[in-house]
C-alpha positions as CSV (number, residue, x, y, z in Angstrom):
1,X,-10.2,-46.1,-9.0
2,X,-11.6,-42.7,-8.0
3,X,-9.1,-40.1,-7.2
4,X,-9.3,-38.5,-3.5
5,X,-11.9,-35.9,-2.8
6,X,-10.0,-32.8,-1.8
7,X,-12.1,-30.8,0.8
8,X,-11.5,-26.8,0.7
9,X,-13.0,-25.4,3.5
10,X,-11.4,-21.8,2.7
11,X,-10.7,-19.2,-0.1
12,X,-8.6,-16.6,0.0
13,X,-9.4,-13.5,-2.7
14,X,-6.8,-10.4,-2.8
15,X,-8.2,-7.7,-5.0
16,X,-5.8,-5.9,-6.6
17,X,-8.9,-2.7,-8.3
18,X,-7.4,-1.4,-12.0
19,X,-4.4,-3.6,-12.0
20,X,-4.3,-3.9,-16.0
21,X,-3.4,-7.6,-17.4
22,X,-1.1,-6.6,-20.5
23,X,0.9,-4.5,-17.8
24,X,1.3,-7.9,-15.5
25,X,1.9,-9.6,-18.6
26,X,4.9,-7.4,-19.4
27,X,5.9,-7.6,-16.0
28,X,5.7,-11.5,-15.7
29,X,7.4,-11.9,-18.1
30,X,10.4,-9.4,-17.5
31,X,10.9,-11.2,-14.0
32,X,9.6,-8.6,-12.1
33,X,6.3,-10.1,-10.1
34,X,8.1,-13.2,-8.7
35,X,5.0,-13.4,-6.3
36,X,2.5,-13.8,-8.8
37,X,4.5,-16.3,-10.6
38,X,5.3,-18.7,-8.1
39,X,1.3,-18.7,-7.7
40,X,1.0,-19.1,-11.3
41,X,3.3,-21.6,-11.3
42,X,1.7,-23.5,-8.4
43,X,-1.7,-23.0,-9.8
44,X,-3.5,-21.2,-13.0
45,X,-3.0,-17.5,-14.2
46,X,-5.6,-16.6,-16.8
47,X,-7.6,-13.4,-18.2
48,X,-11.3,-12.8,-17.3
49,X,-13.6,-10.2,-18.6
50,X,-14.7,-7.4,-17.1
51,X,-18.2,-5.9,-16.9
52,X,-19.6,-3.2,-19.2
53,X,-19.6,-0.4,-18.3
54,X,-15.9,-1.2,-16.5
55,X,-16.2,0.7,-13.4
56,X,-14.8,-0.6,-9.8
57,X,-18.2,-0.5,-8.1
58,X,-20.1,-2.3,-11.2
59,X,-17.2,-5.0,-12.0
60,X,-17.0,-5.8,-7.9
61,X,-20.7,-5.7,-7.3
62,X,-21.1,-8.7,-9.9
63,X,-18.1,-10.4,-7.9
64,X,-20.0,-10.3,-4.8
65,X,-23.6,-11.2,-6.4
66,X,-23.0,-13.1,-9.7
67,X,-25.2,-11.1,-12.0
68,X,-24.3,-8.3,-14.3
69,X,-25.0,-4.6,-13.6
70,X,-28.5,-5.0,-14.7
71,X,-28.9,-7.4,-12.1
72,X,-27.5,-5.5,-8.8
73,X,-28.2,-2.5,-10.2
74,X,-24.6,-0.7,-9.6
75,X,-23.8,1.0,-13.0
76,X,-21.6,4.0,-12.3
77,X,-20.8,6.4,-9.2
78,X,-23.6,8.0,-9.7
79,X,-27.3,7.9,-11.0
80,X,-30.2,9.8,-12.4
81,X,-33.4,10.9,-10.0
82,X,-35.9,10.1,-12.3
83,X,-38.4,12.8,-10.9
84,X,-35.7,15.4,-11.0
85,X,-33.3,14.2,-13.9
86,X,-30.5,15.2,-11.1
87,X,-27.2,13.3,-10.4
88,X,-27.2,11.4,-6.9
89,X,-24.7,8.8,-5.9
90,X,-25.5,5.6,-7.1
91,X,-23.7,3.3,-3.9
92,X,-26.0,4.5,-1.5
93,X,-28.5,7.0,0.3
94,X,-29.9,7.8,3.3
95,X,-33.4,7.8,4.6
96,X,-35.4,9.0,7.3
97,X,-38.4,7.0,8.2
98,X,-39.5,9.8,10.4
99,X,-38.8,13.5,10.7
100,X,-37.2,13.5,14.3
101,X,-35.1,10.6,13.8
102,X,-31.9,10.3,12.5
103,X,-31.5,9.3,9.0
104,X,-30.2,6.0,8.3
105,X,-27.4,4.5,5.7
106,X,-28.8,2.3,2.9
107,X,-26.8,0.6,0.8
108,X,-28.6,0.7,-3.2
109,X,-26.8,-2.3,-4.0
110,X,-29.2,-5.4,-5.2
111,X,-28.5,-9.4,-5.6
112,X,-27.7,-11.8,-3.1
113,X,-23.2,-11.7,-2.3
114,X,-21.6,-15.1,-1.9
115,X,-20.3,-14.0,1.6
116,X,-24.4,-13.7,2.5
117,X,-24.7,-17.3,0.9
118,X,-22.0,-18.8,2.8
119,X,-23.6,-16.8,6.3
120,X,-27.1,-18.7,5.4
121,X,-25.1,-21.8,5.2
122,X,-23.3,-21.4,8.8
123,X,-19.9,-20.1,6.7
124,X,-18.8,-17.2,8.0
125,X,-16.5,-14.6,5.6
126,X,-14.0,-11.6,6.7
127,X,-14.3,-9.1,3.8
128,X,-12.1,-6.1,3.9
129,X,-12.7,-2.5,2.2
130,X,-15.2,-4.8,-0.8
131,X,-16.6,-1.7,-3.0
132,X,-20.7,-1.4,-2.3
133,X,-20.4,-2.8,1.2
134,X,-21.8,0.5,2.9
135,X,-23.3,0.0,5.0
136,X,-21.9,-3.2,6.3
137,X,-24.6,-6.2,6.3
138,X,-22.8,-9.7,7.4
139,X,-24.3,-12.3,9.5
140,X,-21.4,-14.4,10.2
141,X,-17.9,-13.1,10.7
142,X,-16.8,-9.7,9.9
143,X,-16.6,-6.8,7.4
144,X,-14.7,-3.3,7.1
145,X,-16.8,-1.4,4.5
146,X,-15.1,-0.2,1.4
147,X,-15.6,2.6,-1.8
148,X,-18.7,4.0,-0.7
149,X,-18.4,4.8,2.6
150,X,-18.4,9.1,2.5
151,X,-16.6,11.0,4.1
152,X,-17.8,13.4,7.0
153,X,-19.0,16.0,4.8
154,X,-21.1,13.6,2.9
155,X,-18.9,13.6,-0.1
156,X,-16.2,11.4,-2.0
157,X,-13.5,13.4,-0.7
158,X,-13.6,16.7,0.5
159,X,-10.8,18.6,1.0
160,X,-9.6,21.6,2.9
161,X,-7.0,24.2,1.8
162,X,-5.6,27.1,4.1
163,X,-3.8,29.8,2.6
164,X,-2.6,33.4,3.4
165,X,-3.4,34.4,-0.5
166,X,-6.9,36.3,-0.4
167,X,-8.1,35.7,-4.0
168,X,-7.7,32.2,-4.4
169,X,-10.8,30.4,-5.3
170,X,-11.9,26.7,-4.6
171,X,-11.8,24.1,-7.4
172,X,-13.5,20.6,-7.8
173,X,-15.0,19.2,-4.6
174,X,-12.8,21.5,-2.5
175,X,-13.3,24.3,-0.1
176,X,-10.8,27.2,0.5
177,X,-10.0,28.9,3.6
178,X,-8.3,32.6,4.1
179,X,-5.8,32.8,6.8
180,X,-5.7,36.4,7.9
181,X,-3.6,37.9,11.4
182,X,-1.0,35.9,12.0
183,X,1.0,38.6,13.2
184,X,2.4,36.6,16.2
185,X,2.7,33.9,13.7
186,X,-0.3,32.0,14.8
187,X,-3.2,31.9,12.7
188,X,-6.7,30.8,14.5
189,X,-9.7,29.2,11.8
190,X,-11.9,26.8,11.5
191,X,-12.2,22.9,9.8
192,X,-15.5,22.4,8.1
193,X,-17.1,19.8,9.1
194,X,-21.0,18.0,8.3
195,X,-24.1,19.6,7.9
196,X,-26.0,20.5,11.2
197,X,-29.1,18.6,10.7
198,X,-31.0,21.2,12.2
199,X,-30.3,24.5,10.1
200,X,-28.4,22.9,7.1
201,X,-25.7,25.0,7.7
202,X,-21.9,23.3,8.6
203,X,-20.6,22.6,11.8
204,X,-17.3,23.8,12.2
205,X,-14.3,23.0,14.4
206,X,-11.7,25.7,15.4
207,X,-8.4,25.2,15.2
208,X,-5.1,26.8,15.9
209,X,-1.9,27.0,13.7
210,X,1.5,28.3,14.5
211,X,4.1,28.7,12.5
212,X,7.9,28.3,13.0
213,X,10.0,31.2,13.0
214,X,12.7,29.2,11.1
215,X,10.5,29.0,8.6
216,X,9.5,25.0,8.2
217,X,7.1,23.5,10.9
218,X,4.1,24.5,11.6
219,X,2.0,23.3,15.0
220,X,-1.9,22.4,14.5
221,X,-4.2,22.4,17.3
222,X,-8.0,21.5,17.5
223,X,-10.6,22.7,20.4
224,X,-11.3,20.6,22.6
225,X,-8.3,18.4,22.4
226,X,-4.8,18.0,24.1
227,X,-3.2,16.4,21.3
228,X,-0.9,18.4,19.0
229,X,0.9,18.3,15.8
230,X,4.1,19.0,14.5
231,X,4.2,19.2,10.9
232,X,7.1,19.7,8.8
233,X,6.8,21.3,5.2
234,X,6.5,18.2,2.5
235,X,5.7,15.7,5.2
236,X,2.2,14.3,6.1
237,X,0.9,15.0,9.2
238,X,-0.3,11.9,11.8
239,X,-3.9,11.5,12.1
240,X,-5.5,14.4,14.2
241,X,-8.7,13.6,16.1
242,X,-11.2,16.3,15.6
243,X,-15.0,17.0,17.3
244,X,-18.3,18.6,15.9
245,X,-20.6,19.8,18.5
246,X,-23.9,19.7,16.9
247,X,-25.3,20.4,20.1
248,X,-25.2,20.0,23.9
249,X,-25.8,16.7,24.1
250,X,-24.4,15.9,20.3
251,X,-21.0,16.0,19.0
252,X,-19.3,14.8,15.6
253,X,-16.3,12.8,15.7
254,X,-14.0,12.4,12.5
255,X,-9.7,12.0,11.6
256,X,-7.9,14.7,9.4
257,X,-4.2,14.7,8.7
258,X,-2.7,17.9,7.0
259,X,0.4,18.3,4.1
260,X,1.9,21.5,4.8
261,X,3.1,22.6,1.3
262,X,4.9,26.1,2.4
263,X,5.2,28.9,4.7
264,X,6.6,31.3,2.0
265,X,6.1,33.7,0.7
266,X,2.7,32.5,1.0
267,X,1.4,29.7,3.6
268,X,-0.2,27.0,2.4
269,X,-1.6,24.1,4.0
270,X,-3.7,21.3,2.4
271,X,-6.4,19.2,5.0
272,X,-7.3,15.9,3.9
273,X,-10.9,14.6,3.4
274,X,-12.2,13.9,7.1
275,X,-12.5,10.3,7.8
276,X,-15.1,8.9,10.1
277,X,-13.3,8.2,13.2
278,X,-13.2,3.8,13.2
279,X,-14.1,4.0,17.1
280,X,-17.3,5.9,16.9
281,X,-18.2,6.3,13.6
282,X,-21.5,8.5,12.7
283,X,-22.4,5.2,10.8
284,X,-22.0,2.1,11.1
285,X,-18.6,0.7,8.9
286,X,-18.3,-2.5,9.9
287,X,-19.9,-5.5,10.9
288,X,-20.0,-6.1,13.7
289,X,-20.4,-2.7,14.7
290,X,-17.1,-2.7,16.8
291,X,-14.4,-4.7,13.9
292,X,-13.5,-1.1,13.0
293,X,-12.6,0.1,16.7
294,X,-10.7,-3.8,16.9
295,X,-8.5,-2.8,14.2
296,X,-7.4,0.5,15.0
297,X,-6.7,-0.8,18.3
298,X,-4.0,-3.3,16.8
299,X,-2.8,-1.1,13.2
300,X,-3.3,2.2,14.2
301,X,-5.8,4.6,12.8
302,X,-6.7,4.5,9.3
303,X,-8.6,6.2,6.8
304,X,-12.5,4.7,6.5
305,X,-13.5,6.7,3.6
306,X,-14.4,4.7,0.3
307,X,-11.9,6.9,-2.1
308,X,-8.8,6.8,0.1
309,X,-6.6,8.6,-2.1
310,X,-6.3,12.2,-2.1
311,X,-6.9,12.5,-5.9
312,X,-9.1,15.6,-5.5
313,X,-5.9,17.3,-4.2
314,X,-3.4,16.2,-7.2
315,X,-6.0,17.1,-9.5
316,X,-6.6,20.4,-8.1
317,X,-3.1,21.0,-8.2
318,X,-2.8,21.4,-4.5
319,X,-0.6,18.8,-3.9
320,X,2.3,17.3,-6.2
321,X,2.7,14.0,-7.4
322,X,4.8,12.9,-4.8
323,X,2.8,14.2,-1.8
324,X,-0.2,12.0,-3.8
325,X,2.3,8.9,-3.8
326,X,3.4,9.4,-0.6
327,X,-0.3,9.0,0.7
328,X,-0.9,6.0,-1.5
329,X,2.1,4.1,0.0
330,X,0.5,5.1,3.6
331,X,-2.5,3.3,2.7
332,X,-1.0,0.2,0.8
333,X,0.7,0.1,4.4
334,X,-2.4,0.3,6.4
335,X,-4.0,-2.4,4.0
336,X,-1.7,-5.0,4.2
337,X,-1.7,-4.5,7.6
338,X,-5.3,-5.2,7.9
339,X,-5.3,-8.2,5.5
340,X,-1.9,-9.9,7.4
341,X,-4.1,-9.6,11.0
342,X,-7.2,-10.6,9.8
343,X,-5.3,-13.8,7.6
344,X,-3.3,-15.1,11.0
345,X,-6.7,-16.0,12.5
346,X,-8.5,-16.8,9.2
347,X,-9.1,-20.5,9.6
348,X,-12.1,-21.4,7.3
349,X,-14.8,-19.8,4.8
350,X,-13.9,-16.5,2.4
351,X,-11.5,-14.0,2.6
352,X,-11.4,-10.7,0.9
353,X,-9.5,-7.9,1.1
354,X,-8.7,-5.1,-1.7
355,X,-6.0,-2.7,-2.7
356,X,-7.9,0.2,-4.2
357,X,-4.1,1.7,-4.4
358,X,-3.0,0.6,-8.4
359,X,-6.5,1.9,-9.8
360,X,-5.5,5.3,-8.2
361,X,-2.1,5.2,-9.5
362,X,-3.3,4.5,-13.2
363,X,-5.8,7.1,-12.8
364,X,-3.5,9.8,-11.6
365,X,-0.1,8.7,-13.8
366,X,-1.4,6.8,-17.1
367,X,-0.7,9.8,-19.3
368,X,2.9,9.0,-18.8
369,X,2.3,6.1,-21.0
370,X,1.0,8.1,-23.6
371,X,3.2,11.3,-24.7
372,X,0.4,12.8,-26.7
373,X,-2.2,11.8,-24.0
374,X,-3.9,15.3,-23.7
375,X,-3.1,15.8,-19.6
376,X,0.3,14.9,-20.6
377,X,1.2,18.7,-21.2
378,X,5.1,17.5,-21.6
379,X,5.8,17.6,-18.3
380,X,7.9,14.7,-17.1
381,X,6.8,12.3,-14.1
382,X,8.3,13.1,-11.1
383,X,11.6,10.6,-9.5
384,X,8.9,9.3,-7.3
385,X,6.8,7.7,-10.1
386,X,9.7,6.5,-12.3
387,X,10.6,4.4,-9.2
């Protein structure tokens, strides 16, 4: 007698990006992922390989298509012009089919993904934040681009730092920015924003900040906008809409939040990378056009760059470890939020979403595992890490 054909007409796929397996071995086995045992226990839990070279976008881009990184062509973050021998990101470029009109996003990606399969079939898929998505190409169903989406600047992440000191000079990927006056304690400078297409030089955004006599808030205001901010020292700011005017006509729209790290003796104050804004982006991030706008209508705002976490600023030394881990949990936050809306209406074909969060966190705090790992320095991990 033949057994029962089961029929699956859906697949759920959580990404968990740098999650080493002998770390959830350890952990299995200690009791401490009762989760992911129960699913092992109702299912399978084994080991696959990885791709060569190991990177996020290569190992993801052979989920999606099947073949190796010979095959899609995603090898690293970034690539060699072979008629300059320059470095250029590898995810994606932009192109311009004709001088007076805008350039256009295209994603450098090759193979066929599963999710364009199953649309050629009449399956549609929800993929959320997939590496190598940008720009977003889905003909049924919908997709939130992930790592590779830039931020406004054009950039990875691309930070901002304010500071009364006048000799301090930028580090990686980071500009700096003298605050001078502030005699009536209120300080009036600029965010730096894209490229004006027109004279290559960067559109800027003023902005206002005033500090509290007491020594421990400071208020941020941008032109052009009614909204303000209260931020206290140590603390996160919310997410502050800002505008470019790259013209008359033309105008920018992006999302910074701020981390004020002191007012003395010394202010300091640390911008995050600027985010396209998920209601009008300045290119497209999702598929359709308007999923992005749809979920920051129901979450909240969120941060659309591919590299969410501010590693640029914990590497520069800007920020502490616990600022840095404070911003990861804000984005584990805003993911599951995303995944838990889009699974209540999931009903059939492939789901995707990923936490980019662990491969951050072992980025940022594997030395700890190492003591004579050479960005150890002896330096302890901060309360915040240890858990």
């Amino acid at each position: 007698m033949k057994a029962k054909r089961t029929e699956i007409n859906k697949v759920v796929v959580v990404g968990l990006d740098g999650l080493e397996p002998k770390i959830v071995a350890a952990l299995l086995a200690a009791g401490e992922l009762p989760n992911l045992a129960k699913l092992a226990g109702q299912g399978g839990l084994t080991t696959v390989a990885t791709t060569s070279p190991a990177q996020t976008p290569a190992a993801w881009s052979t989920f999606a298509t099947g073949v190796n990184p010979g095959g899609h062509g995603i090898f690293d973050f970034i690539r060699r012009d072979p008629q300059t021998y320059r470095p250029d990101l590898a995810l994606n470029r932009y192109e311009a089919s004709r001088p007076w009109l805008p350039p256009k996003a295209v994603n450098l990606r090759r193979g066929v993904a599963v999710w364009d399969r199953l649309s050629d079939s009449g399956i549609g898929s929800t993929i959320v934040r997939c590496p190598c998505t940008y720009p977003p190409s889905l003909g049924r169903g919908r997709m939130l681009s992930g790592m590779g989406v830039p931020d406004l600047r054009g950039g990875l992440g691309t930070p901002t730092f304010y500071t009364t000191s006048d000799d301090l000079a930028p580090r990686e990927s980071e500009s700096v920015v003298p605050l001078s006056g502030g005699s009536d304690r209120r300080f009036v400078t600029h965010l730096i924003g894209p490229r004006n297409p027109k004279d290559g030089l960067p559109l800027g955004c003023e902005l206002t900040i005033e500090t509290d006599p007491g020594g421990d808030l400071v208020v941020i205001r941008a032109a052009g906008s009614a909204v303000s901010l209260t931020l206290r020292r140590g603390y996160w700011s919310d997410w502050l809409r800002v505008k470019f005017k790259a013209g008359a006509l033309q105008s920018v729209r992006g999302l910074v939040r701020f981390y004020l790290i002191g007012l003395e003796p010394r202010l300091e104050l640390y911008a995050s990378p600027i985010n396209f804004d998920p209601e009008q982006p300045l290119f497209p991030i999702s598929s359709p056009s308007g999923f992005a706008r749809e979920l920051a209508d129901e979450i909240g705002l969120f941060h659309t760059t591919g590299m969410v976490e501010d590693h640029t600023g914990l590497n520069n030394e800007r920020i502490d470890e616990s600022a840095f881990l404070s911003q990861c949990d804000d984005a584990w936050q805003e993911r599951e939020a995303m995944m838990l809306l889009e699974l209540d209406r999931f009903d059939q074909g492939l789901f995707y979403c990923l936490f980019d969060t662990p491969d951050r966190v072992q980025h940022m705090f594997w030395r700890y595992r190492e003591p004579d790992h050479p960005a150890h320095r002896g330096r302890p991990p901060s309360d915040e890490f240890l858990g």
